[in-house]
PDB file of N, H, CA, C and O in Angstrom:
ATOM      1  N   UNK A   1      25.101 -78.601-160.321  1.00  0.00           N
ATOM      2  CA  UNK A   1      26.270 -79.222-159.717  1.00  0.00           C
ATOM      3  C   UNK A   1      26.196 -79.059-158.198  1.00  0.00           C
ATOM      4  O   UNK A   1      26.054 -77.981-157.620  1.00  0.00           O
ATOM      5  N   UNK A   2      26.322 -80.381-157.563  1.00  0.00           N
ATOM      6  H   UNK A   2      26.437 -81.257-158.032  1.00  0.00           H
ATOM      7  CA  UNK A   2      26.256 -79.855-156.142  1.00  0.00           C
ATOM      8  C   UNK A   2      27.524 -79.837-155.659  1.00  0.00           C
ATOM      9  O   UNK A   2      28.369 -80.660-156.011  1.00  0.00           O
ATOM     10  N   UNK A   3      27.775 -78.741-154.682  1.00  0.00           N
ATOM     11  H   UNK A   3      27.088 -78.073-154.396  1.00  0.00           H
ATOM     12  CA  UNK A   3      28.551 -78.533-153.740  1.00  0.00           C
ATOM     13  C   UNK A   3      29.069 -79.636-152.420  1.00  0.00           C
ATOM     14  O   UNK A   3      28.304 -80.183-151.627  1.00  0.00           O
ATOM     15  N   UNK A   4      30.497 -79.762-152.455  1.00  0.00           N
ATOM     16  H   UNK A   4      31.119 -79.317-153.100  1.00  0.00           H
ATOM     17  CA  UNK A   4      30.542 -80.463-151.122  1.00  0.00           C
ATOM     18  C   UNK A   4      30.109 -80.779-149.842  1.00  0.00           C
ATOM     19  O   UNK A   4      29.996 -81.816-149.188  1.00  0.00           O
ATOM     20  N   UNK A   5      29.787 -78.979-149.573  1.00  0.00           N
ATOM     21  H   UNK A   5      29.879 -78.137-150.104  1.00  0.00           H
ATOM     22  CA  UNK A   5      29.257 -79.225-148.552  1.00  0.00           C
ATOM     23  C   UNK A   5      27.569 -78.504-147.924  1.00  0.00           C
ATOM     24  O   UNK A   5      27.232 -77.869-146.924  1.00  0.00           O
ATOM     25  N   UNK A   6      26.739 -79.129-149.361  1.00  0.00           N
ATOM     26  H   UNK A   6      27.013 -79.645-150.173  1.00  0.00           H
ATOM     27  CA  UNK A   6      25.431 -79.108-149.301  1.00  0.00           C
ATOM     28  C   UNK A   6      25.016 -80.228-148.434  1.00  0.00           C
ATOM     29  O   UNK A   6      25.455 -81.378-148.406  1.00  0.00           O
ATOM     30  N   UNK A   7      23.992 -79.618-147.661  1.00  0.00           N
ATOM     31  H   UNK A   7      23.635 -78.684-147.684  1.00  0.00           H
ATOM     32  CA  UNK A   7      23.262 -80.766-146.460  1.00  0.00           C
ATOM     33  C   UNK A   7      22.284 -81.257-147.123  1.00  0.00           C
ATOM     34  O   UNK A   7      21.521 -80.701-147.913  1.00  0.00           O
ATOM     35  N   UNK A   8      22.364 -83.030-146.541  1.00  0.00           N
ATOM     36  H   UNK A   8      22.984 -83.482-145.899  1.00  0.00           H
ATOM     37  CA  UNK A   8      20.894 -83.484-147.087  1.00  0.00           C
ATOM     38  C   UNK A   8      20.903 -84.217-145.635  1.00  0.00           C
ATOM     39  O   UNK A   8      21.919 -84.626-145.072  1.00  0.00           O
ATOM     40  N   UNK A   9      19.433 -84.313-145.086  1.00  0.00           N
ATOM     41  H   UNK A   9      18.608 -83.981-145.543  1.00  0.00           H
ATOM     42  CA  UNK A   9      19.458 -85.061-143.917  1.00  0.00           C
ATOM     43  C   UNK A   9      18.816 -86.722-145.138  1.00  0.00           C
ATOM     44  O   UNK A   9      18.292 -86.608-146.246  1.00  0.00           O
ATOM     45  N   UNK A  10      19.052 -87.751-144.564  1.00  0.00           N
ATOM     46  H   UNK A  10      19.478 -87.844-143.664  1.00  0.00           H
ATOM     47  CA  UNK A  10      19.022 -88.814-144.841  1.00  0.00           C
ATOM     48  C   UNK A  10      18.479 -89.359-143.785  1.00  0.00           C
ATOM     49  O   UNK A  10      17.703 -90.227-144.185  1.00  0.00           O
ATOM     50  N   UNK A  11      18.482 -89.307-142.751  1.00  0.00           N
ATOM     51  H   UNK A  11      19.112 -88.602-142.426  1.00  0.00           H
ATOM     52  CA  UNK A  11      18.587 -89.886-141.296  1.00  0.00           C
ATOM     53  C   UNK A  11      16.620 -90.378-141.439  1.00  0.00           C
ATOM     54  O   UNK A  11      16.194 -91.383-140.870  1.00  0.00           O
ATOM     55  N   UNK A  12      15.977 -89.726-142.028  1.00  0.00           N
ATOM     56  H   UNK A  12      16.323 -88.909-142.491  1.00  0.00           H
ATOM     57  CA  UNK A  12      14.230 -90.191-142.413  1.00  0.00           C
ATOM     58  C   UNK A  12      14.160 -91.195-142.653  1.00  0.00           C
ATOM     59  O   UNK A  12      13.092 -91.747-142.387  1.00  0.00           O
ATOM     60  N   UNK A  13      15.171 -91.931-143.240  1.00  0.00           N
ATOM     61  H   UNK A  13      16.038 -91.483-143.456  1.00  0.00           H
ATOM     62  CA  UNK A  13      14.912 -92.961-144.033  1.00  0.00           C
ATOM     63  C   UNK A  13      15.673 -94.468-142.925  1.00  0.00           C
ATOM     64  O   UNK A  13      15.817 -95.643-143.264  1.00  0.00           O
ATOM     65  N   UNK A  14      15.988 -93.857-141.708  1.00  0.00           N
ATOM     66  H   UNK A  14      15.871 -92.903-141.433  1.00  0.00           H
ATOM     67  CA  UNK A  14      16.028 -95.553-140.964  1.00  0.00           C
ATOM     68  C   UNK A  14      15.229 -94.953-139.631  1.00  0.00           C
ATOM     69  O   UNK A  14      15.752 -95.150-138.534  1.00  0.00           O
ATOM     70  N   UNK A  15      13.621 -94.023-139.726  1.00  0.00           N
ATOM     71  H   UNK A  15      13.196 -93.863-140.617  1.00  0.00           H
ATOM     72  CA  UNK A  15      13.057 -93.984-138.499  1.00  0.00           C
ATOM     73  C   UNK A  15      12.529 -95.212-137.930  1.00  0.00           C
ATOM     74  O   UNK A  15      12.191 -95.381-136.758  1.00  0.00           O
ATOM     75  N   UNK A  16      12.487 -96.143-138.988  1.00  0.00           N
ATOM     76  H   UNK A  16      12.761 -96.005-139.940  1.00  0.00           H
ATOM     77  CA  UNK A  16      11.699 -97.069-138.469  1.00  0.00           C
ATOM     78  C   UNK A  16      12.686 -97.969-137.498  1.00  0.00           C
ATOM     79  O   UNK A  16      12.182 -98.601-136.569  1.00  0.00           O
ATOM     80  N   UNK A  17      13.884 -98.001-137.704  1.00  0.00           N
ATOM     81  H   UNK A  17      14.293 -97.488-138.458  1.00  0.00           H
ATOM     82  CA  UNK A  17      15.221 -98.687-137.266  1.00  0.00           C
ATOM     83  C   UNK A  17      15.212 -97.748-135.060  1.00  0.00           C
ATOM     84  O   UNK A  17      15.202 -96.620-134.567  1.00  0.00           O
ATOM     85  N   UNK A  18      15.223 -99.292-134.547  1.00  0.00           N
ATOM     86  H   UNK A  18      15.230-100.208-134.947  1.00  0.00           H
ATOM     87  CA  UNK A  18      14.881 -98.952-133.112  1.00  0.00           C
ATOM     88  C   UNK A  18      16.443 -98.171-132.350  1.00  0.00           C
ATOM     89  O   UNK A  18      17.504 -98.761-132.556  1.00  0.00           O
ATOM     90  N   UNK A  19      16.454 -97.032-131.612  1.00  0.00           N
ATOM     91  H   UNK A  19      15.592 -96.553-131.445  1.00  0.00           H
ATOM     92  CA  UNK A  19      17.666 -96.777-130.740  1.00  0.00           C
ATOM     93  C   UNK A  19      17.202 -97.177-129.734  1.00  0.00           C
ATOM     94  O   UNK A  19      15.988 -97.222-129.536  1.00  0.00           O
ATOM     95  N   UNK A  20      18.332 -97.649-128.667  1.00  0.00           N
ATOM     96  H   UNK A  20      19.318 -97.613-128.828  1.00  0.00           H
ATOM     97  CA  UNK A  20      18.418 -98.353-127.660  1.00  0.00           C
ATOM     98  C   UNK A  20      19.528 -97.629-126.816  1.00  0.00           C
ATOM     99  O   UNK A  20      20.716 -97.615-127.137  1.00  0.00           O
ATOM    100  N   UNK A  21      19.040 -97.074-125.785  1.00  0.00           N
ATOM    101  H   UNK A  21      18.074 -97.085-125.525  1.00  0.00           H
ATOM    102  CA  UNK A  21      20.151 -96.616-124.681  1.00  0.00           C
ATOM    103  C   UNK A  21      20.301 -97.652-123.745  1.00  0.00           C
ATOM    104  O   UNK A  21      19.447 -97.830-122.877  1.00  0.00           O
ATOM    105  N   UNK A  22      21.150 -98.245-123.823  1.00  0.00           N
ATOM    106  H   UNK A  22      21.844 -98.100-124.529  1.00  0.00           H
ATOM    107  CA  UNK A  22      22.560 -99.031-122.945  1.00  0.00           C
ATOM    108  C   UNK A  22      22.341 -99.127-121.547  1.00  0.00           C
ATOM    109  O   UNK A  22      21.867 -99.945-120.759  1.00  0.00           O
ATOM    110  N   UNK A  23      23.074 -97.515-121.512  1.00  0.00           N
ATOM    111  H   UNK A  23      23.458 -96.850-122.152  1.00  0.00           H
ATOM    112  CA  UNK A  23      23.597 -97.344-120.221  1.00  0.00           C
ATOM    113  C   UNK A  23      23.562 -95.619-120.165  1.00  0.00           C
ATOM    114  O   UNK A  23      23.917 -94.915-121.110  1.00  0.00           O
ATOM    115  N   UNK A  24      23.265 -95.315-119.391  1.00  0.00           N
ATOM    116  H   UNK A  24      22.977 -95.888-118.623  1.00  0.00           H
ATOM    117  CA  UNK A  24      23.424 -94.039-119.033  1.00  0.00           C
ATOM    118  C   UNK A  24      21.743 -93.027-118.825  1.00  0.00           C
ATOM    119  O   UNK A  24      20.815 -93.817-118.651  1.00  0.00           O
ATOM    120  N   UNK A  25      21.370 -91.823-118.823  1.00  0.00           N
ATOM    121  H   UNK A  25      22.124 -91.182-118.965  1.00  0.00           H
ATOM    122  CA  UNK A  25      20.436 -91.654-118.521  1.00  0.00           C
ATOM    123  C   UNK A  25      20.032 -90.223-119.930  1.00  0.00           C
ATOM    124  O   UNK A  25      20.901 -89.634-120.573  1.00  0.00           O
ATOM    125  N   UNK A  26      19.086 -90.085-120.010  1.00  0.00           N
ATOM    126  H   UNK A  26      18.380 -90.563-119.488  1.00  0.00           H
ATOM    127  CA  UNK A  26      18.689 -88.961-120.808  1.00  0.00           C
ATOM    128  C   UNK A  26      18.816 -87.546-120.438  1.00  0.00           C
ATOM    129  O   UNK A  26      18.956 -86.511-121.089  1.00  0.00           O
ATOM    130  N   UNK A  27      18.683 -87.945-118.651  1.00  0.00           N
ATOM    131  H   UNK A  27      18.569 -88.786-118.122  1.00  0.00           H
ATOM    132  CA  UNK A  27      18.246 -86.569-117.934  1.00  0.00           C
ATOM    133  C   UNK A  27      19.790 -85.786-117.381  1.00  0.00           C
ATOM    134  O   UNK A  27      19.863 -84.750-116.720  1.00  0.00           O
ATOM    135  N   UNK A  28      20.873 -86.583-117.851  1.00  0.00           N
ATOM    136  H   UNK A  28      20.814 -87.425-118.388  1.00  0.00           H
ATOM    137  CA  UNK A  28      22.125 -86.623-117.392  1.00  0.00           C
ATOM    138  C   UNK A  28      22.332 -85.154-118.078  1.00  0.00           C
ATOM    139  O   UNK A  28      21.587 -84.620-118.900  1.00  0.00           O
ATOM    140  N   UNK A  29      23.802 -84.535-117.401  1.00  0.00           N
ATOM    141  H   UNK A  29      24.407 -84.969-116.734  1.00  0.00           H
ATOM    142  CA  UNK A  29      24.132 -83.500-117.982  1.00  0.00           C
ATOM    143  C   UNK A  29      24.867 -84.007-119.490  1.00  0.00           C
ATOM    144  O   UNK A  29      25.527 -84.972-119.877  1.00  0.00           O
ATOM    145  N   UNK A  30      24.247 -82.561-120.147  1.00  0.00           N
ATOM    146  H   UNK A  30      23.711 -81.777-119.833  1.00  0.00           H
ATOM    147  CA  UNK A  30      24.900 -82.533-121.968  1.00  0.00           C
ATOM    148  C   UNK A  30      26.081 -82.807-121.750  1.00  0.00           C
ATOM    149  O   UNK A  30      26.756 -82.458-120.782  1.00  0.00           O
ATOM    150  N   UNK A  31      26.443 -83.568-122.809  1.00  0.00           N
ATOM    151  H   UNK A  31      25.894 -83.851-123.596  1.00  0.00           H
ATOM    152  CA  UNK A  31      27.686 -83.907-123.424  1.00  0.00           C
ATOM    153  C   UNK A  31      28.818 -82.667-123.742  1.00  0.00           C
ATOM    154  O   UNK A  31      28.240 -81.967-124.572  1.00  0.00           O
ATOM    155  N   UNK A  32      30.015 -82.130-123.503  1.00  0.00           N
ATOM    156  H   UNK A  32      30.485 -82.699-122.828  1.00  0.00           H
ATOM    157  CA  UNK A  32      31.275 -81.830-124.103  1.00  0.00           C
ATOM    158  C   UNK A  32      31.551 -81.718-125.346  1.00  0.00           C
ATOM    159  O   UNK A  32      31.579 -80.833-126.202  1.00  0.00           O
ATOM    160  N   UNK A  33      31.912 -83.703-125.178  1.00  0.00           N
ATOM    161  H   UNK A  33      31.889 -84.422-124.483  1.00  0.00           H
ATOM    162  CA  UNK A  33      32.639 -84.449-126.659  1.00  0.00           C
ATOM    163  C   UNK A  33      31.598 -85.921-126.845  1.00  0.00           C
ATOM    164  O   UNK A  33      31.320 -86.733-125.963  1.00  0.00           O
ATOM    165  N   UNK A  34      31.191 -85.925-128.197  1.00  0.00           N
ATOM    166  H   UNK A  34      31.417 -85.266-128.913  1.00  0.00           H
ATOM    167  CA  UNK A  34      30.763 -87.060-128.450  1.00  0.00           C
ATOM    168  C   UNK A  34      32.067 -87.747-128.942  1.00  0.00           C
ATOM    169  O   UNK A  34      33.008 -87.154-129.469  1.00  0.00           O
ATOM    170  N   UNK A  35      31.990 -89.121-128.690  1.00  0.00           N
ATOM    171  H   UNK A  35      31.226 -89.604-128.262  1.00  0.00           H
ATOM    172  CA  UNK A  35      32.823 -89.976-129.599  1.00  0.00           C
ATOM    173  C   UNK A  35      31.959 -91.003-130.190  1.00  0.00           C
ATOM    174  O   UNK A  35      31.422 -91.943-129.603  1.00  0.00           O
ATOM    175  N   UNK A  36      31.894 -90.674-131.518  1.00  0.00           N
ATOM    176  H   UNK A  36      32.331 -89.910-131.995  1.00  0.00           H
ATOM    177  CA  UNK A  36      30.542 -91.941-132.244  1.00  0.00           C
ATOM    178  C   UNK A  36      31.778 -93.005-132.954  1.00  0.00           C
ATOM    179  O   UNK A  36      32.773 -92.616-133.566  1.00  0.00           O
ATOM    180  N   UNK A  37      31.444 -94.235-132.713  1.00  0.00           N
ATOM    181  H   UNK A  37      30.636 -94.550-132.216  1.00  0.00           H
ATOM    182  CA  UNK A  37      31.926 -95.690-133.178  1.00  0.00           C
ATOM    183  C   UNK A  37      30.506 -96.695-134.069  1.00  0.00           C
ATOM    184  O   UNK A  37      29.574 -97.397-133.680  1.00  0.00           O
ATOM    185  N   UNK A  38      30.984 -96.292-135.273  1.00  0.00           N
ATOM    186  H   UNK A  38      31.742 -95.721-135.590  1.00  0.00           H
ATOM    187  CA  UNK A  38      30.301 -97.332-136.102  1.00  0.00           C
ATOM    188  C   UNK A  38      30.979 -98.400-136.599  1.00  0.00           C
ATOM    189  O   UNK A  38      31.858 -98.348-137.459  1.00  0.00           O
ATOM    190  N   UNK A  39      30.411 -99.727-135.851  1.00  0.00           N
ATOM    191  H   UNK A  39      29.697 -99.769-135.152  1.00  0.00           H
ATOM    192  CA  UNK A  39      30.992-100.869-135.997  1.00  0.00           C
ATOM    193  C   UNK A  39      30.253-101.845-137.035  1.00  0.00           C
ATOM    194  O   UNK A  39      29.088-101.795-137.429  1.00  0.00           O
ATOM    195  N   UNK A  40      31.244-102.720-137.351  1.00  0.00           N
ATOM    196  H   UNK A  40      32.191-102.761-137.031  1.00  0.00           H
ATOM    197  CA  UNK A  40      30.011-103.664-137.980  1.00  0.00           C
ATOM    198  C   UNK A  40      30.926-105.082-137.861  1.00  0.00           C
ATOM    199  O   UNK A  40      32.055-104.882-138.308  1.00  0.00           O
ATOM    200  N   UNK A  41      30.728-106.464-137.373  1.00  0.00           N
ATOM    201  H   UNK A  41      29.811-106.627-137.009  1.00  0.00           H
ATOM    202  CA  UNK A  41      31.504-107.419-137.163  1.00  0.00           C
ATOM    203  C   UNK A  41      32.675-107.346-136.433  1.00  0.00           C
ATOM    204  O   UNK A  41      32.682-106.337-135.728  1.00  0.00           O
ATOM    205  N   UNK A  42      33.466-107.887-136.352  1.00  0.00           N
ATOM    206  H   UNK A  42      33.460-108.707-136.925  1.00  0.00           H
ATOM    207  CA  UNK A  42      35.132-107.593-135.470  1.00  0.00           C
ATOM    208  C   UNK A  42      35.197-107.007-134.149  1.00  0.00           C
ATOM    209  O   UNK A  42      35.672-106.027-133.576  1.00  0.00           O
ATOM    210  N   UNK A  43      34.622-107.870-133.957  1.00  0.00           N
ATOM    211  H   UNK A  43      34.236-108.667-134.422  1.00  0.00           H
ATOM    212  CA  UNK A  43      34.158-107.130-131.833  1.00  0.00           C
ATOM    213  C   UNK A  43      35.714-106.976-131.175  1.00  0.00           C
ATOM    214  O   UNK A  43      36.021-106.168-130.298  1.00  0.00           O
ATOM    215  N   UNK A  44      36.657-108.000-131.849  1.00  0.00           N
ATOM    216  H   UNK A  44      36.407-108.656-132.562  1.00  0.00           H
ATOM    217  CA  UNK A  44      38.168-107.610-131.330  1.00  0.00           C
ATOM    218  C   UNK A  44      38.639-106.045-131.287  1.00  0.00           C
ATOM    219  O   UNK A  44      39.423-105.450-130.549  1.00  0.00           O
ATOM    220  N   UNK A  45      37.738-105.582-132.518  1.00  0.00           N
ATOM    221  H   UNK A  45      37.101-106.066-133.118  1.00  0.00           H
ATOM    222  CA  UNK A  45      38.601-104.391-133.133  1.00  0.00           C
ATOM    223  C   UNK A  45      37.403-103.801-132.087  1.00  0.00           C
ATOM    224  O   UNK A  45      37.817-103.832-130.928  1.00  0.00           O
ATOM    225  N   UNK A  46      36.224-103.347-132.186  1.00  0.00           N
ATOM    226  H   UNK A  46      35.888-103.322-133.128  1.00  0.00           H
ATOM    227  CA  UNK A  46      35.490-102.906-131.151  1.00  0.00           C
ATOM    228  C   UNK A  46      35.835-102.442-129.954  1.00  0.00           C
ATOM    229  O   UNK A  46      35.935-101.275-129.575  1.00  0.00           O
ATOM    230  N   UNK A  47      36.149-104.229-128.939  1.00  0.00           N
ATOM    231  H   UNK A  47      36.068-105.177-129.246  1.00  0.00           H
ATOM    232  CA  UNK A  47      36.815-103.992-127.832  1.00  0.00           C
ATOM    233  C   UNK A  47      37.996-103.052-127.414  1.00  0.00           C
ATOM    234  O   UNK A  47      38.175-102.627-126.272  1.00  0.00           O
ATOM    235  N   UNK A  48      38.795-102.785-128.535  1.00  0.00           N
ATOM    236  H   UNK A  48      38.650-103.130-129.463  1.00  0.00           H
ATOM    237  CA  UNK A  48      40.422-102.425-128.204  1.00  0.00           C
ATOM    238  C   UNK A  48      39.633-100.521-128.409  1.00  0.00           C
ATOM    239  O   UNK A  48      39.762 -99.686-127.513  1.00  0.00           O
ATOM    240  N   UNK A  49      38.974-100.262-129.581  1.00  0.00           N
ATOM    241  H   UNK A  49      38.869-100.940-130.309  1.00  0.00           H
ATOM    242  CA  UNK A  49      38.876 -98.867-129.700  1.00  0.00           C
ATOM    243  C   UNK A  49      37.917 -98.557-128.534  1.00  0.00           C
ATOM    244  O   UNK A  49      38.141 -97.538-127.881  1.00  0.00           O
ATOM    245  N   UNK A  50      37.040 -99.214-128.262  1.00  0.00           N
ATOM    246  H   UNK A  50      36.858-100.042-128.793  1.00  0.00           H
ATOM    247  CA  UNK A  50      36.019 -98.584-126.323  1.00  0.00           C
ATOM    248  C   UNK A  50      36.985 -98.834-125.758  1.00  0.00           C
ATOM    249  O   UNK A  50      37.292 -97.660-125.554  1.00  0.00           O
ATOM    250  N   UNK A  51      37.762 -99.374-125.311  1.00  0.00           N
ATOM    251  H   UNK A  51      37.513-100.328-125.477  1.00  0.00           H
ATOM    252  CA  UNK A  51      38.615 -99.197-124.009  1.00  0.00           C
ATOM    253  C   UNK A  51      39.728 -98.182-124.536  1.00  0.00           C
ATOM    254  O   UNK A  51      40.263 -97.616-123.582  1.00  0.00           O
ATOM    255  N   UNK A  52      40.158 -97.845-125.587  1.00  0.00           N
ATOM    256  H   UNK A  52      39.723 -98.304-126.362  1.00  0.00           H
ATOM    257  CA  UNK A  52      41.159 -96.572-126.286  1.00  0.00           C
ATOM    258  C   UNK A  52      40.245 -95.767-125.630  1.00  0.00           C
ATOM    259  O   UNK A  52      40.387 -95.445-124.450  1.00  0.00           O
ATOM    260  N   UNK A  53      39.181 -95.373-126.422  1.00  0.00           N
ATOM    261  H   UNK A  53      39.066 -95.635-127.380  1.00  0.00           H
ATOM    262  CA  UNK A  53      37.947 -93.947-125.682  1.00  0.00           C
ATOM    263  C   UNK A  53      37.661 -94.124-124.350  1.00  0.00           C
ATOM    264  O   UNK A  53      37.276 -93.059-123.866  1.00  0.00           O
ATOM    265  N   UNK A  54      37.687 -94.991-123.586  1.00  0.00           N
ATOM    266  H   UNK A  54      38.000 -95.855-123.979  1.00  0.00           H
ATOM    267  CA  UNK A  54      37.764 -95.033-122.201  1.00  0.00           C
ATOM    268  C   UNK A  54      38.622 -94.418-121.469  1.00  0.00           C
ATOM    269  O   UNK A  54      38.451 -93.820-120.407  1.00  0.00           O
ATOM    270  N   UNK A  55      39.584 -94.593-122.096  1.00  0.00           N
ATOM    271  H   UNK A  55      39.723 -95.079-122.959  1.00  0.00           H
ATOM    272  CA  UNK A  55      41.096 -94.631-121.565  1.00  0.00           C
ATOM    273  C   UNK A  55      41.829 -93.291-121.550  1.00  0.00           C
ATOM    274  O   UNK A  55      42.919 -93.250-120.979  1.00  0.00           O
ATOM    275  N   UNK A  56      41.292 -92.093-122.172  1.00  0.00           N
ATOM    276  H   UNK A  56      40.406 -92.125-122.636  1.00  0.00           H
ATOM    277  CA  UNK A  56      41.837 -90.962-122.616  1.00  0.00           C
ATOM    278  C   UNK A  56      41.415 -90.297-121.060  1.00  0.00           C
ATOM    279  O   UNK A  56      40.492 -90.475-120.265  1.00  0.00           O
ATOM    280  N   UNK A  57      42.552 -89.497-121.111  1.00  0.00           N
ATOM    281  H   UNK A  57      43.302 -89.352-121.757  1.00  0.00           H
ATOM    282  CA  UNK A  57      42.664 -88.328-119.676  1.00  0.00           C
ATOM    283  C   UNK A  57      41.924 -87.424-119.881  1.00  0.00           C
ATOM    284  O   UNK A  57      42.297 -86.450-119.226  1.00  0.00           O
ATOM    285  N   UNK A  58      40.665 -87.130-120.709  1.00  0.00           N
ATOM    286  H   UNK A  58      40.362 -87.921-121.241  1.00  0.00           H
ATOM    287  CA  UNK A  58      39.660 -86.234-120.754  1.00  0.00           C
ATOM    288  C   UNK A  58      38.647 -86.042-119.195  1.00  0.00           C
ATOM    289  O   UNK A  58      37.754 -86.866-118.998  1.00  0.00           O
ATOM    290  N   UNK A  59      38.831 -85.179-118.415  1.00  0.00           N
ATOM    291  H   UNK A  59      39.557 -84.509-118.575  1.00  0.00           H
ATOM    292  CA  UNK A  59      38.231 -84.708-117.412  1.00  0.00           C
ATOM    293  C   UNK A  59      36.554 -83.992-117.255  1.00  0.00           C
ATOM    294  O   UNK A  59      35.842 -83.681-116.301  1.00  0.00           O
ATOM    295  N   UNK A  60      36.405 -83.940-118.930  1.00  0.00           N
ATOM    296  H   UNK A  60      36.984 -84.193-119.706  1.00  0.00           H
ATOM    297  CA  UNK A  60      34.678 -83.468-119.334  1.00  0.00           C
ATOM    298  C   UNK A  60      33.888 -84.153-119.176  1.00  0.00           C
ATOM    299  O   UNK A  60      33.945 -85.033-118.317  1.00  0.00           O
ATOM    300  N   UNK A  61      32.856 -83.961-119.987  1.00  0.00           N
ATOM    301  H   UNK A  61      32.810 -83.246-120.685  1.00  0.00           H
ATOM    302  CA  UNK A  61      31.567 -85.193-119.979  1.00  0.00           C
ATOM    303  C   UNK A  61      31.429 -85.020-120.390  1.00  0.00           C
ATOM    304  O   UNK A  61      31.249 -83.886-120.833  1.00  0.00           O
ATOM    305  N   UNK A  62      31.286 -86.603-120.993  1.00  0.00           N
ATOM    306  H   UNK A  62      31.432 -87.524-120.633  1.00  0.00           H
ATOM    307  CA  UNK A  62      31.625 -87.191-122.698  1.00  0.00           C
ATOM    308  C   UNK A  62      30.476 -88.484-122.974  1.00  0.00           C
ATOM    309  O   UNK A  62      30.044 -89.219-122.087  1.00  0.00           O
ATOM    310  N   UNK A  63      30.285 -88.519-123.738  1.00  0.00           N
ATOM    311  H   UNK A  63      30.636 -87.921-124.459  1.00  0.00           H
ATOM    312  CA  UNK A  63      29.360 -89.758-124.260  1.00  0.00           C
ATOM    313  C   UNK A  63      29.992 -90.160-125.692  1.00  0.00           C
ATOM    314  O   UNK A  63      30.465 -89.563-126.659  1.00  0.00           O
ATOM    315  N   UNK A  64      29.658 -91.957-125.172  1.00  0.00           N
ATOM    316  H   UNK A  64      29.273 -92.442-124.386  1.00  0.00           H
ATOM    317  CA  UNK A  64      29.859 -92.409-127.084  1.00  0.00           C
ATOM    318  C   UNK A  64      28.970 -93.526-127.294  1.00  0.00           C
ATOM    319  O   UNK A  64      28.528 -94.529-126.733  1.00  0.00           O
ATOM    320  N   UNK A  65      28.932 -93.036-128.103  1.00  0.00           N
ATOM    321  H   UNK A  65      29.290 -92.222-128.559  1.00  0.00           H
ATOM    322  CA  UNK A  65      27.856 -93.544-129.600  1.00  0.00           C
ATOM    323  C   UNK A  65      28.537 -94.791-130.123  1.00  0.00           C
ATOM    324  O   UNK A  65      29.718 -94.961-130.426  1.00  0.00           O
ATOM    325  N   UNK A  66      27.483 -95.644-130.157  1.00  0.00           N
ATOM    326  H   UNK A  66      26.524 -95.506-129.912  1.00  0.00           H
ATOM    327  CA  UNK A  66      27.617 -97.086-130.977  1.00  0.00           C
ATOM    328  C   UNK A  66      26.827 -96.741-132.229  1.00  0.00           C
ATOM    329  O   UNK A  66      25.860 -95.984-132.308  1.00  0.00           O
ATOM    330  N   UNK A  67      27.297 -97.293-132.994  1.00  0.00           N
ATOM    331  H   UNK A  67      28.083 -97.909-132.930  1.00  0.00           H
ATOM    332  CA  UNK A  67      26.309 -96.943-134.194  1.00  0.00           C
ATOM    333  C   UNK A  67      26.915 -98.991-134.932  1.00  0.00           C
ATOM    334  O   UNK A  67      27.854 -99.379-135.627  1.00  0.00           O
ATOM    335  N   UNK A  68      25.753 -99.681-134.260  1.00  0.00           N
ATOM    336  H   UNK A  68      24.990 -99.366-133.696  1.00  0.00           H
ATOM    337  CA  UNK A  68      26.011-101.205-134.858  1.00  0.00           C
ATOM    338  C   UNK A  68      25.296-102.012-135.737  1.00  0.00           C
ATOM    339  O   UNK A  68      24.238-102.546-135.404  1.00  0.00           O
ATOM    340  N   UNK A  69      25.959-102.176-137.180  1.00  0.00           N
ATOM    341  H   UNK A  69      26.818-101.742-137.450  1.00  0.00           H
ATOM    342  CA  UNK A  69      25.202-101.957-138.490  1.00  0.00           C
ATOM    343  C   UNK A  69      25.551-103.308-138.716  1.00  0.00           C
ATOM    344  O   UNK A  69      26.182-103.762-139.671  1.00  0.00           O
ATOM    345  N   UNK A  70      24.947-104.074-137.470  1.00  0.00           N
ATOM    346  H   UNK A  70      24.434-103.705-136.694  1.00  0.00           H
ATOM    347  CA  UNK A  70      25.238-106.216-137.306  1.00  0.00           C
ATOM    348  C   UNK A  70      24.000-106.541-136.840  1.00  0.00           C
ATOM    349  O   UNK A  70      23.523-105.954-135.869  1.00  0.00           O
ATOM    350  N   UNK A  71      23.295-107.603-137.546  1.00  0.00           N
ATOM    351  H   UNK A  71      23.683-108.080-138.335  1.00  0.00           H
ATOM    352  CA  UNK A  71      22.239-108.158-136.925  1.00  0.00           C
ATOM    353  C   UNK A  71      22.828-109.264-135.410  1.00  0.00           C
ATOM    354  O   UNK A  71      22.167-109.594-134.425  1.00  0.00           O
ATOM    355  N   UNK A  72      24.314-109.610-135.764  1.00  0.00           N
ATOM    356  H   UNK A  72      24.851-109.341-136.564  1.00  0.00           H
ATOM    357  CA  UNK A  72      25.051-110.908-134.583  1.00  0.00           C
ATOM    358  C   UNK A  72      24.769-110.090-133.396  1.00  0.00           C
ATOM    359  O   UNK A  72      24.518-108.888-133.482  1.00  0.00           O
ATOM    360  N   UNK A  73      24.813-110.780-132.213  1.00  0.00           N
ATOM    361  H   UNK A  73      25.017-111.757-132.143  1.00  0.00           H
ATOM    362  CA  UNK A  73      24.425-110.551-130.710  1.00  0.00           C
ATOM    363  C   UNK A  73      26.171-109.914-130.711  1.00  0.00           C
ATOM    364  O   UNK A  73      26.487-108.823-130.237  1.00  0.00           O
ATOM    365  N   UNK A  74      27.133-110.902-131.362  1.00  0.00           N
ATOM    366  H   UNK A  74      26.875-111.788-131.748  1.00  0.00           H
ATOM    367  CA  UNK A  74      28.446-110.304-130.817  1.00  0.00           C
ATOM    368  C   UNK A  74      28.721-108.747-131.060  1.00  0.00           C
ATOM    369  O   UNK A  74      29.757-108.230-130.641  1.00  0.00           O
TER     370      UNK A  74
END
């Protein structure tokens, strides 16, 4: 019986799947707070939650994560 909170990494199985940094730099200072956003279609809904995470009075350094599971350009 497995347990809730037994780890399995999964993540092997989309190496072949390309990451793409945007914007920002590698060499930048570590992150604080991540905020990860996995989207898929509804760029309305997209737009409104990045500018929500934009928008917060957090004074750290912060990075967020797209995680976009859409072949569309939108």
């Amino acid at each position: 019986m497995r347990n809730i909170f037994d780890y399995k990494d999964n993540l092997h199985v989309m190496d072949h799947i390309p990451a793409i940094l945007k914007w920002g730099s590698l060499n930048g200072p570590k992150p604080d707070v991540s905020i990860l956003m996995p989207v898929y279609n509804h760029p309305h809904f997209f737009k409104i939650a990045l500018e929500t995470a934009l928008n917060q009075d957090y004074n750290g350094v912060y990075e967020i994560i797209v995680l976009d599971n859409n072949q569309d350009d939108d």
